[in-house]
PDB file of N, CA, C and O in Angstrom:
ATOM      1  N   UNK A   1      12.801  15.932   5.513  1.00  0.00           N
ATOM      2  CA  UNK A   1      12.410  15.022   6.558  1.00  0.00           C
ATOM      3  C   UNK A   1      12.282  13.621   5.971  1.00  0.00           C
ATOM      4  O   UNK A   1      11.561  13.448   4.989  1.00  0.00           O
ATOM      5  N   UNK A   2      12.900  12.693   6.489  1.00  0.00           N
ATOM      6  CA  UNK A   2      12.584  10.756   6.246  1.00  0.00           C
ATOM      7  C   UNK A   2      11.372  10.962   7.019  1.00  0.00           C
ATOM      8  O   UNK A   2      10.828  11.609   7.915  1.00  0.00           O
ATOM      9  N   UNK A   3      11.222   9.664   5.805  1.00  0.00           N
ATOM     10  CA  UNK A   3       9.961   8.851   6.365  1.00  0.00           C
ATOM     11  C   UNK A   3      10.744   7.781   7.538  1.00  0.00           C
ATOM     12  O   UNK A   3      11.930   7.471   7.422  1.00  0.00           O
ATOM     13  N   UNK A   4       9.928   7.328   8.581  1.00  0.00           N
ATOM     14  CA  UNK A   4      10.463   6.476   9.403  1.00  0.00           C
ATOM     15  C   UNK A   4       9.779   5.200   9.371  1.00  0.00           C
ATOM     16  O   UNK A   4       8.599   5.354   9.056  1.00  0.00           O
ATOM     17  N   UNK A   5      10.081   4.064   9.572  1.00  0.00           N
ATOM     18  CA  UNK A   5       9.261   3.361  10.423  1.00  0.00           C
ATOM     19  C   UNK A   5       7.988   3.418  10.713  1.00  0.00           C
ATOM     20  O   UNK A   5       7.028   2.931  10.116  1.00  0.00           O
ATOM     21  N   UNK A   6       8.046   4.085  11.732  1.00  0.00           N
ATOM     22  CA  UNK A   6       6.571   4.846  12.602  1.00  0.00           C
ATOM     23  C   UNK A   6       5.652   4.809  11.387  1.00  0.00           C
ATOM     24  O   UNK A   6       4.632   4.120  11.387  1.00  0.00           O
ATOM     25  N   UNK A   7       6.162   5.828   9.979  1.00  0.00           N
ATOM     26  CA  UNK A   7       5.827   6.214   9.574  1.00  0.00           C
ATOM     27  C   UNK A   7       4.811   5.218   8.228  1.00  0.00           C
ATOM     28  O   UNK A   7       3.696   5.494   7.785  1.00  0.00           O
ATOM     29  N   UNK A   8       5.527   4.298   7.949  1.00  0.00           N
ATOM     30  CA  UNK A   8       5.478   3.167   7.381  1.00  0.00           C
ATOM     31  C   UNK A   8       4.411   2.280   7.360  1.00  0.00           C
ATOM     32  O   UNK A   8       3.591   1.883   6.531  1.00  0.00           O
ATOM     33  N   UNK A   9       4.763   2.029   8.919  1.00  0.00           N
ATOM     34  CA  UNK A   9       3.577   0.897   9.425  1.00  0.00           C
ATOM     35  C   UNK A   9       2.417   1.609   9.685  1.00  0.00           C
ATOM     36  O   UNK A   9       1.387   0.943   9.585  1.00  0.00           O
ATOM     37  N   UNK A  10       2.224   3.412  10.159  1.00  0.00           N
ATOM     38  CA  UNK A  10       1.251   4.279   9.989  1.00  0.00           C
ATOM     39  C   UNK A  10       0.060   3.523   8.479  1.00  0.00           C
ATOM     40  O   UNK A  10      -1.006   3.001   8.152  1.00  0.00           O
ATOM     41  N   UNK A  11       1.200   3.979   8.139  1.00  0.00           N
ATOM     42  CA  UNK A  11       0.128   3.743   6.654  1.00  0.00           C
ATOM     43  C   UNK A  11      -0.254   2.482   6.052  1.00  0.00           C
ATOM     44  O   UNK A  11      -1.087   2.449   5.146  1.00  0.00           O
ATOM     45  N   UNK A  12       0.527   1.038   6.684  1.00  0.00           N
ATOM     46  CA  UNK A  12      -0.096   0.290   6.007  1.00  0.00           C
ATOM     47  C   UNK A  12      -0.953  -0.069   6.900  1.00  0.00           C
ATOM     48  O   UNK A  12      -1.496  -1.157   6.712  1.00  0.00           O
ATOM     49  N   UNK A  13      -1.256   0.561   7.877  1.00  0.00           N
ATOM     50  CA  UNK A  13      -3.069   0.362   8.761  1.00  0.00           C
ATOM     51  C   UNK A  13      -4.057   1.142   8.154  1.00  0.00           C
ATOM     52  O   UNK A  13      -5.227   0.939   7.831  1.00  0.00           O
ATOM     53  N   UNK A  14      -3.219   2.168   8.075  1.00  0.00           N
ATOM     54  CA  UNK A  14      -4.243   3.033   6.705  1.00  0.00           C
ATOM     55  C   UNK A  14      -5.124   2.113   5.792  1.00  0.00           C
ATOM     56  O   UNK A  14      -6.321   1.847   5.896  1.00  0.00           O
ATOM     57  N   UNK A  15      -3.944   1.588   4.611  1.00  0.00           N
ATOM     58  CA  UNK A  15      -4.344   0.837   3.830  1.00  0.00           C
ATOM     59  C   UNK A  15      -4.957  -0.342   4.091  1.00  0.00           C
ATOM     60  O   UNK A  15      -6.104  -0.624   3.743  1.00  0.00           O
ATOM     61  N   UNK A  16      -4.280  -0.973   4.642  1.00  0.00           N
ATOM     62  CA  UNK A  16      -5.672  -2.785   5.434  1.00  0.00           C
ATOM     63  C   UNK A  16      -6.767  -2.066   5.360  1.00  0.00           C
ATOM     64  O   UNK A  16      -7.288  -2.268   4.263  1.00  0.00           O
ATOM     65  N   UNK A  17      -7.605  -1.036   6.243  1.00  0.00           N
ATOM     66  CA  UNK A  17      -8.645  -0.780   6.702  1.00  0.00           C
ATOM     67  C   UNK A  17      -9.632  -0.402   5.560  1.00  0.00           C
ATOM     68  O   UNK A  17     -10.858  -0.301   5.514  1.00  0.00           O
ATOM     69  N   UNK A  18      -8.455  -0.202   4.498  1.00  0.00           N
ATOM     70  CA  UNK A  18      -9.235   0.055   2.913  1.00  0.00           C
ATOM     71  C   UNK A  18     -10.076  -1.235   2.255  1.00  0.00           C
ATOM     72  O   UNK A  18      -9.561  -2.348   2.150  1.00  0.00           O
ATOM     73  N   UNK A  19     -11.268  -0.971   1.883  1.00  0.00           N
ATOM     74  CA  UNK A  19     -11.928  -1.682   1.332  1.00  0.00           C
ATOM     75  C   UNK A  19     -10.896  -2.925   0.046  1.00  0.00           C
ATOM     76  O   UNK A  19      -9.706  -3.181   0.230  1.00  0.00           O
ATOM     77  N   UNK A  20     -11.469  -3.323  -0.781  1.00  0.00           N
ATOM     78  CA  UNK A  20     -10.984  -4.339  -1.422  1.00  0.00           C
ATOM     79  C   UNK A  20     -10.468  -3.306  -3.097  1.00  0.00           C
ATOM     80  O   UNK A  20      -9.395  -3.236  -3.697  1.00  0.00           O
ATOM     81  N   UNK A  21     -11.890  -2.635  -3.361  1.00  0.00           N
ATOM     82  CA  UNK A  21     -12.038  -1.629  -4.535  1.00  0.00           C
ATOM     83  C   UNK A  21     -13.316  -2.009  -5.290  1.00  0.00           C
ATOM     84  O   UNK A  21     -13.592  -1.298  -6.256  1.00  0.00           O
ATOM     85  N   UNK A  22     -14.401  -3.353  -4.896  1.00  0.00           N
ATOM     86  CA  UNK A  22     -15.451  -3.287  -5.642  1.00  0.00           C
ATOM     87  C   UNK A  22     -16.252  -2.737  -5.990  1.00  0.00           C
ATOM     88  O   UNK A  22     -16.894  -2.734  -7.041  1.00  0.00           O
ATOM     89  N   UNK A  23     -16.311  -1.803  -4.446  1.00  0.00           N
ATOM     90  CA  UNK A  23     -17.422  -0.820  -4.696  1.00  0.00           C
ATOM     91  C   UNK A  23     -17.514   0.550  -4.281  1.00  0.00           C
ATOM     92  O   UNK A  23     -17.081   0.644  -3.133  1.00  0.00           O
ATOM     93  N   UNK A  24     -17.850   1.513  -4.685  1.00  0.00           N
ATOM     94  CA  UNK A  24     -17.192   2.729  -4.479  1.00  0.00           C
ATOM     95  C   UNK A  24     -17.137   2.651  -2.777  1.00  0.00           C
ATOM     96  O   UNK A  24     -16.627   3.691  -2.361  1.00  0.00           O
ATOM     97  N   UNK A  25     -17.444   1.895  -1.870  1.00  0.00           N
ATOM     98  CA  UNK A  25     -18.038   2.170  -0.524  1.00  0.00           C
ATOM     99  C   UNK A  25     -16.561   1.692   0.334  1.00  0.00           C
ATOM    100  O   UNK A  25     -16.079   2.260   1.314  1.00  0.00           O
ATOM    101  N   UNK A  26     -16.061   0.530  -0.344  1.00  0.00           N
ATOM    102  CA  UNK A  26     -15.234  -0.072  -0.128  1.00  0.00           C
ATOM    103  C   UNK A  26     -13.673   0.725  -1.017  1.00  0.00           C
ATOM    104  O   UNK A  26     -12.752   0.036  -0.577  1.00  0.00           O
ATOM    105  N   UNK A  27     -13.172   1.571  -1.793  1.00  0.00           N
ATOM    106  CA  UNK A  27     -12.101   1.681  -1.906  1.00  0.00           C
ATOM    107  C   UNK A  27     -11.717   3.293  -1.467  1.00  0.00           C
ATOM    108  O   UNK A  27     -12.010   3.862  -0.415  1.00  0.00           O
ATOM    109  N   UNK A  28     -10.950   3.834  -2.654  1.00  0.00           N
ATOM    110  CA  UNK A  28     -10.081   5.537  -1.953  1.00  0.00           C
ATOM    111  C   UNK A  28     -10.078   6.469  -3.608  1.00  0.00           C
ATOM    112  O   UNK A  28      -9.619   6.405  -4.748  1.00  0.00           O
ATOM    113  N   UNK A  29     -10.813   7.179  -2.854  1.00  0.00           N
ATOM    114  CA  UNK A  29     -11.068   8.061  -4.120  1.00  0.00           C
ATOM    115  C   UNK A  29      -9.838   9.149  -4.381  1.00  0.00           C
ATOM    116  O   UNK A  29      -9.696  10.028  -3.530  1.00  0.00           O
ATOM    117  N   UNK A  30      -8.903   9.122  -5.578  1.00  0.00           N
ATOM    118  CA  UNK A  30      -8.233   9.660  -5.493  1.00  0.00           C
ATOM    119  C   UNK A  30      -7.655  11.050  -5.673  1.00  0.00           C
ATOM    120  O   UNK A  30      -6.491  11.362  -5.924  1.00  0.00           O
ATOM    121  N   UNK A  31      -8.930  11.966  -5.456  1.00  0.00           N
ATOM    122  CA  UNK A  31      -9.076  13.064  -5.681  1.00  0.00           C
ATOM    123  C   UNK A  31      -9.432  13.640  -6.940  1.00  0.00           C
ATOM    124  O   UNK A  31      -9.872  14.777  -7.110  1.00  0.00           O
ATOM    125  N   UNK A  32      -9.194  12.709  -7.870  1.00  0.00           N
ATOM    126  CA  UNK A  32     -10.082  12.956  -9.284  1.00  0.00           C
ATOM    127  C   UNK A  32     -11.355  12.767  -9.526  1.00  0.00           C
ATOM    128  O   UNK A  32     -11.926  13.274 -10.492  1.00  0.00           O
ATOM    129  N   UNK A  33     -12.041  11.853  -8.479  1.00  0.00           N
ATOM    130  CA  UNK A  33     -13.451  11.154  -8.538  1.00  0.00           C
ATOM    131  C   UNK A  33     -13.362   9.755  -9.006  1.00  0.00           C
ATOM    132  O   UNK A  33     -14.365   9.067  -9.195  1.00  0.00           O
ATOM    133  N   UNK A  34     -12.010   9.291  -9.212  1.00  0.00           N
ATOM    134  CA  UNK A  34     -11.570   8.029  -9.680  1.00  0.00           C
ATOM    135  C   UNK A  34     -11.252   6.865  -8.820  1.00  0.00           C
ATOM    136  O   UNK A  34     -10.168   7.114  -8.293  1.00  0.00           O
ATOM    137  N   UNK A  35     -11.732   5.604  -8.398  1.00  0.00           N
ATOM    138  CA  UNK A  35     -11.935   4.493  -7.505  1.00  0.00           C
ATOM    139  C   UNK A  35     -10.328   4.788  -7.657  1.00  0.00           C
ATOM    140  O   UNK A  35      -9.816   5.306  -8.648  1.00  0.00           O
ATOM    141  N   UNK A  36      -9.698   4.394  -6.584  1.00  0.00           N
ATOM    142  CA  UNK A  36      -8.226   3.698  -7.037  1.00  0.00           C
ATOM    143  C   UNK A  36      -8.054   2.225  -5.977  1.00  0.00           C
ATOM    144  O   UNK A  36      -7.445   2.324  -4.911  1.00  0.00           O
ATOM    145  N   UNK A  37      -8.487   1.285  -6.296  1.00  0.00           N
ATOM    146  CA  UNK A  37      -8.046  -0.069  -6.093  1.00  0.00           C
ATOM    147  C   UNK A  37      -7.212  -0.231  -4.989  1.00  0.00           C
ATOM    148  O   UNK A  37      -6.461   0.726  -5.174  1.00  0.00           O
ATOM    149  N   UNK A  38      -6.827  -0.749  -4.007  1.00  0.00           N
ATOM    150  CA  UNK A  38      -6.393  -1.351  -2.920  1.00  0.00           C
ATOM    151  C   UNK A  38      -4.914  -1.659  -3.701  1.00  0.00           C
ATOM    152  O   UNK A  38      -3.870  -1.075  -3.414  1.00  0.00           O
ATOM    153  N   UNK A  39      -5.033  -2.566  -4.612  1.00  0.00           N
ATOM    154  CA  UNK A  39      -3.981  -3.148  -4.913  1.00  0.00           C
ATOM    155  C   UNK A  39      -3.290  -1.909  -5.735  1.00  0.00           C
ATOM    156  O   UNK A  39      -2.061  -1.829  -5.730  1.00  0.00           O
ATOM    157  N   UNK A  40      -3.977  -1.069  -6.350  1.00  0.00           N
ATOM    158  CA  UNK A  40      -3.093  -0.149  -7.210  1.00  0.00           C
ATOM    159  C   UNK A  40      -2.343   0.814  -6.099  1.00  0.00           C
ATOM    160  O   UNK A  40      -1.175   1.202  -6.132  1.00  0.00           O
ATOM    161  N   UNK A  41      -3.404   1.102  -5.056  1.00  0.00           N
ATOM    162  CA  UNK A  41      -2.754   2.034  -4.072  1.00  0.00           C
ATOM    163  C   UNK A  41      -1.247   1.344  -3.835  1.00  0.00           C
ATOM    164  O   UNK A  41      -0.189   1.689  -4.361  1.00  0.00           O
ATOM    165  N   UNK A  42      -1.397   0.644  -3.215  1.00  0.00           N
ATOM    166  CA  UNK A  42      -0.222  -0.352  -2.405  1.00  0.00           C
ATOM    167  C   UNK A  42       1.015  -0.062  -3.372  1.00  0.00           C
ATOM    168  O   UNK A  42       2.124   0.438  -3.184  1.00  0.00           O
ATOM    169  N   UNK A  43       0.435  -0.525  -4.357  1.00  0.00           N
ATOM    170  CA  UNK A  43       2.070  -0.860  -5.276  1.00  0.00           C
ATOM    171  C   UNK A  43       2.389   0.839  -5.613  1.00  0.00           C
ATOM    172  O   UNK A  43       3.552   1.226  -5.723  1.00  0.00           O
ATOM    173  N   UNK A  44       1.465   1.582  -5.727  1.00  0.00           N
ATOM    174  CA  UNK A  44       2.267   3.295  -5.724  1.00  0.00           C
ATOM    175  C   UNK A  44       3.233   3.856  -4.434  1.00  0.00           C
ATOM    176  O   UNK A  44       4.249   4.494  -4.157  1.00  0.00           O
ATOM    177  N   UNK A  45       2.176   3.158  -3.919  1.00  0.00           N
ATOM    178  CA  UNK A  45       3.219   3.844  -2.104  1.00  0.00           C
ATOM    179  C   UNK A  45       4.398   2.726  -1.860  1.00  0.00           C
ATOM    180  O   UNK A  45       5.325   2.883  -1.065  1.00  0.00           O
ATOM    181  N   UNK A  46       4.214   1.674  -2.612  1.00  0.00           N
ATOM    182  CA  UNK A  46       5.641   1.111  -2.688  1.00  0.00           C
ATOM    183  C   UNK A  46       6.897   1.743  -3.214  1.00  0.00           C
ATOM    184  O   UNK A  46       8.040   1.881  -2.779  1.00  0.00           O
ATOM    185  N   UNK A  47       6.025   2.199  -4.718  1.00  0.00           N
ATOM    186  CA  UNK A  47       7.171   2.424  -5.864  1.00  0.00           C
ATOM    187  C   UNK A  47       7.565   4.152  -4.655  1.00  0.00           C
ATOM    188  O   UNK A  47       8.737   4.221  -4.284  1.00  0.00           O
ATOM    189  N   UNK A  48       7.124   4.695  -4.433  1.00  0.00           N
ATOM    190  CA  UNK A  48       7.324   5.864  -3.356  1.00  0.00           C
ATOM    191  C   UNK A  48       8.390   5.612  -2.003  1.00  0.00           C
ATOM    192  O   UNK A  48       9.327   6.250  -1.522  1.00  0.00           O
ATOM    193  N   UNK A  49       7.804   4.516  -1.729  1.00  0.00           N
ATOM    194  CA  UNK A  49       8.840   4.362  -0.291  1.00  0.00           C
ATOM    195  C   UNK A  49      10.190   3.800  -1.209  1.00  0.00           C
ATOM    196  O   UNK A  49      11.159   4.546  -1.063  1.00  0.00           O
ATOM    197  N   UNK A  50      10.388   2.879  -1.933  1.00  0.00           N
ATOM    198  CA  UNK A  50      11.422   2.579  -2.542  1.00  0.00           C
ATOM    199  C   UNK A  50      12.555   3.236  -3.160  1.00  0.00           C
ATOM    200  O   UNK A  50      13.709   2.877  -3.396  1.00  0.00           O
ATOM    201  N   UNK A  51      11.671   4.672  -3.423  1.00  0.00           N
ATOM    202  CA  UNK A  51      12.419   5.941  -3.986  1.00  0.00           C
ATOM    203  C   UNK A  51      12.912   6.818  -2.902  1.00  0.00           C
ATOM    204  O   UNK A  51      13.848   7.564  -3.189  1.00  0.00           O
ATOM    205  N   UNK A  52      12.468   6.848  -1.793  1.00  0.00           N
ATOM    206  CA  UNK A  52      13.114   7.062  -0.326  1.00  0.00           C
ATOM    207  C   UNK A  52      13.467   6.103   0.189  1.00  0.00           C
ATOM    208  O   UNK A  52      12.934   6.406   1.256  1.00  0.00           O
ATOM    209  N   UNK A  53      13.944   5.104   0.414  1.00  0.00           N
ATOM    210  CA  UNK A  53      15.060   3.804   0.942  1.00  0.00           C
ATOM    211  C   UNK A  53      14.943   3.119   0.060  1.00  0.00           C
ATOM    212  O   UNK A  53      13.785   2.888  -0.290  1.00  0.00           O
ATOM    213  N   UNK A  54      15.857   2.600  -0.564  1.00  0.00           N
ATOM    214  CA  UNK A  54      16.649   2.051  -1.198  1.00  0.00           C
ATOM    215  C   UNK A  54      16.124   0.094  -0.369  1.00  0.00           C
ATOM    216  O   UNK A  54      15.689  -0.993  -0.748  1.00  0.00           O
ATOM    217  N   UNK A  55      16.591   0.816   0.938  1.00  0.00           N
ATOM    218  CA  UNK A  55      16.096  -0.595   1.686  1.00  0.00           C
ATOM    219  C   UNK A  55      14.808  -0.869   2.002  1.00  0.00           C
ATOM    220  O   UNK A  55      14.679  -1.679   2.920  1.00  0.00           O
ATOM    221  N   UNK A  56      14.196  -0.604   1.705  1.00  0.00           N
ATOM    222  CA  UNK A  56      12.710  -0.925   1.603  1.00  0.00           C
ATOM    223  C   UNK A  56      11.920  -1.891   1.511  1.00  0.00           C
ATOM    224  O   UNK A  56      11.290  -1.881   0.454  1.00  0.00           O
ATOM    225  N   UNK A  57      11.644  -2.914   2.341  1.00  0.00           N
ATOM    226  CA  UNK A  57      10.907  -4.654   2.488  1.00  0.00           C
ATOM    227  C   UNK A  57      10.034  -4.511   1.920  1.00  0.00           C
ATOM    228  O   UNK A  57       9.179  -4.216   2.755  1.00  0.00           O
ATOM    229  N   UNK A  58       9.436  -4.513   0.631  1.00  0.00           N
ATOM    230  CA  UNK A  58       7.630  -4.101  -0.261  1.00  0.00           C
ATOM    231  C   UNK A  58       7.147  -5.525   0.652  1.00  0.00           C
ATOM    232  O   UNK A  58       6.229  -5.509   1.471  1.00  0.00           O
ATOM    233  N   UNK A  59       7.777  -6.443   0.396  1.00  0.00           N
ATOM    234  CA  UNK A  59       6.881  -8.189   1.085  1.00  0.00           C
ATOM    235  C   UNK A  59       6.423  -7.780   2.008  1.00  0.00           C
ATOM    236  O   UNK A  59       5.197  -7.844   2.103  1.00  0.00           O
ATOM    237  N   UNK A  60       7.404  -7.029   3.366  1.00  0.00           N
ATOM    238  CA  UNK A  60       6.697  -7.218   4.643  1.00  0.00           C
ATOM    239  C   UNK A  60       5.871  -5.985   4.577  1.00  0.00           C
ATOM    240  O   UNK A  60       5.078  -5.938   5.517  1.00  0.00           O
ATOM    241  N   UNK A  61       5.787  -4.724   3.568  1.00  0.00           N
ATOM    242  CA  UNK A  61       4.511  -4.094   3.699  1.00  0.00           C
ATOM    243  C   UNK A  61       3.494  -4.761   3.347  1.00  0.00           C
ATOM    244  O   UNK A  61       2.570  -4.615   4.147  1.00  0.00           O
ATOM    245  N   UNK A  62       3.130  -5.814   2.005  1.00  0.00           N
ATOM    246  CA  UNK A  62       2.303  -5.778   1.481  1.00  0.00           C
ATOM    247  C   UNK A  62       1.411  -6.536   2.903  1.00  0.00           C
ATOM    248  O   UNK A  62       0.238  -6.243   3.137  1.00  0.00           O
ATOM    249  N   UNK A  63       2.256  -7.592   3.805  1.00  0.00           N
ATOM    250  CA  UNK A  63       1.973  -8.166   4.605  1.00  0.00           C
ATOM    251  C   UNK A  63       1.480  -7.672   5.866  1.00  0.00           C
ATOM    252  O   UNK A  63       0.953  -8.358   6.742  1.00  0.00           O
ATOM    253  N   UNK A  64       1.663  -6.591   5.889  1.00  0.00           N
ATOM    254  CA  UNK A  64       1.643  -5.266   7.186  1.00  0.00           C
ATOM    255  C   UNK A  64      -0.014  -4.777   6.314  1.00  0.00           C
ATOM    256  O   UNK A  64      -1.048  -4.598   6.958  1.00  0.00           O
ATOM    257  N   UNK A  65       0.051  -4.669   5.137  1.00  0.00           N
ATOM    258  CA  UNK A  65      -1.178  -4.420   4.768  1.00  0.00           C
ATOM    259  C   UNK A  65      -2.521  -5.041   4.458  1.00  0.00           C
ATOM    260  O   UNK A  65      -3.573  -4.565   4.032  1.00  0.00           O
ATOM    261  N   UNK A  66      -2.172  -6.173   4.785  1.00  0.00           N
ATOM    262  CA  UNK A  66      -3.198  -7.276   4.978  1.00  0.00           C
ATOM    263  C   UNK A  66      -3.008  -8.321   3.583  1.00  0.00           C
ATOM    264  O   UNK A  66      -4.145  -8.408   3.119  1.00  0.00           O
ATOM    265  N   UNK A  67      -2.494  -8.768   3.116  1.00  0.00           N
ATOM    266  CA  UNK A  67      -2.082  -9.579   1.513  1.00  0.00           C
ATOM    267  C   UNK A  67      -1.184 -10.460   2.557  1.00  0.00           C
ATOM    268  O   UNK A  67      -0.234 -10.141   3.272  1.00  0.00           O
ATOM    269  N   UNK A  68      -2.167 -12.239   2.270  1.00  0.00           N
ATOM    270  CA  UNK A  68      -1.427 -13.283   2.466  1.00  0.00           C
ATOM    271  C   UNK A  68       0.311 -13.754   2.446  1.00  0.00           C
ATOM    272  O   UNK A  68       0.834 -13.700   1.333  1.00  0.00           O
ATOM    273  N   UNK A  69       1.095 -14.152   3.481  1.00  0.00           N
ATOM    274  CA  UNK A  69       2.264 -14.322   3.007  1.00  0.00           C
ATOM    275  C   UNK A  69       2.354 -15.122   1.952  1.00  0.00           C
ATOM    276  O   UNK A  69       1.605 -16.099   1.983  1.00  0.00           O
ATOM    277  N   UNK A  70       3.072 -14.999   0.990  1.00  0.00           N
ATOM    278  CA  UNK A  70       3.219 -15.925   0.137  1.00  0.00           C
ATOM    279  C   UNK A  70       2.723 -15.228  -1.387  1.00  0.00           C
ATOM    280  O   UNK A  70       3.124 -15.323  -2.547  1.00  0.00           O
ATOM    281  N   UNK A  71       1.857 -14.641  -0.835  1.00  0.00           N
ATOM    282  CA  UNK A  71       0.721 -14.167  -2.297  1.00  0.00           C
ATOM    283  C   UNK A  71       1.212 -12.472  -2.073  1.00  0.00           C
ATOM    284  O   UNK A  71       0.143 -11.884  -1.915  1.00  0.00           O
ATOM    285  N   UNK A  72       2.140 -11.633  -2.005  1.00  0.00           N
ATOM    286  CA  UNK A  72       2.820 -10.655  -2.264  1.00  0.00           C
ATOM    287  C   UNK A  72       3.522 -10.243  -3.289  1.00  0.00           C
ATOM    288  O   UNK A  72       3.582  -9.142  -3.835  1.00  0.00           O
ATOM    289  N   UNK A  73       4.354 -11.819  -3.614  1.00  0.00           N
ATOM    290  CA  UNK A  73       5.227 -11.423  -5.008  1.00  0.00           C
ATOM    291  C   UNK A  73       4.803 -10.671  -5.618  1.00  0.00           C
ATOM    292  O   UNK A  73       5.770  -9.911  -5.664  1.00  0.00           O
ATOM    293  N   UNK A  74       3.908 -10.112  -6.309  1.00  0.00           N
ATOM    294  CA  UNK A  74       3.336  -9.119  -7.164  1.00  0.00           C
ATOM    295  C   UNK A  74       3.907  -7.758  -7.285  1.00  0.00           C
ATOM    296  O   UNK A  74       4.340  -7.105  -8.235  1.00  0.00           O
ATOM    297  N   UNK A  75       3.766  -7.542  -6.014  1.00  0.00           N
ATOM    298  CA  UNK A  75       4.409  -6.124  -5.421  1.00  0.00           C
ATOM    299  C   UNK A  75       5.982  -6.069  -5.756  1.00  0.00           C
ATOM    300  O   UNK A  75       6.542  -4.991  -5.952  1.00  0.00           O
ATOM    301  N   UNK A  76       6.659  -7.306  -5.807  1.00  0.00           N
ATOM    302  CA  UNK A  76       8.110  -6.755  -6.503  1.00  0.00           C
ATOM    303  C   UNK A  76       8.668  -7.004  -7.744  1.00  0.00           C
ATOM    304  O   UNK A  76       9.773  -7.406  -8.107  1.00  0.00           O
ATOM    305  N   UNK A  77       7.710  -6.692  -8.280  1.00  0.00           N
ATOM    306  CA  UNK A  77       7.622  -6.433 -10.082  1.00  0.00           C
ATOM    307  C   UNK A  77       7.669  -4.999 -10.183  1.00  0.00           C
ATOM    308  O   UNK A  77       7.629  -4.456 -11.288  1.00  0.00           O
TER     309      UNK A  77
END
């Protein structure tokens, strides 16, 4: 099964709604008992969607996920 679209923008509402990562209250525990960071999340489910499309916009997720236009570059490193 592809991921779609639908599927895409699903999750980067997911992620916006995620805390920043300062405090355990605010980020996503990643099943180890380990904080995992907003920003670390993002760029995994990038390197993930990228490995299922090829065509894959990381800018307009990071932007779909709440990260200023402009201040994304990060994400395509």
């Amino acid at each position: 099964m592809s991921v779609s679209k639908k599927d895409f923008e699903a999750i980067a509402l997911i992620v916006k709604r995620l805390g920043d990562g300062y405090g355990e209250a605010d980020g996503y525990f990643d099943g180890t008992g380990e904080l995992m960071e907003k920003d670390d999340l993002v760029f995994e489910l990038v390197k993930y969607f990228r490995s299922e499309n090829p065509n894959f916009d990381a800018s307009k997720f990071a932007i779909a996920c709440g990260y200023p236009a402009g201040r994304e570059g990060w994400i395509n490193d």
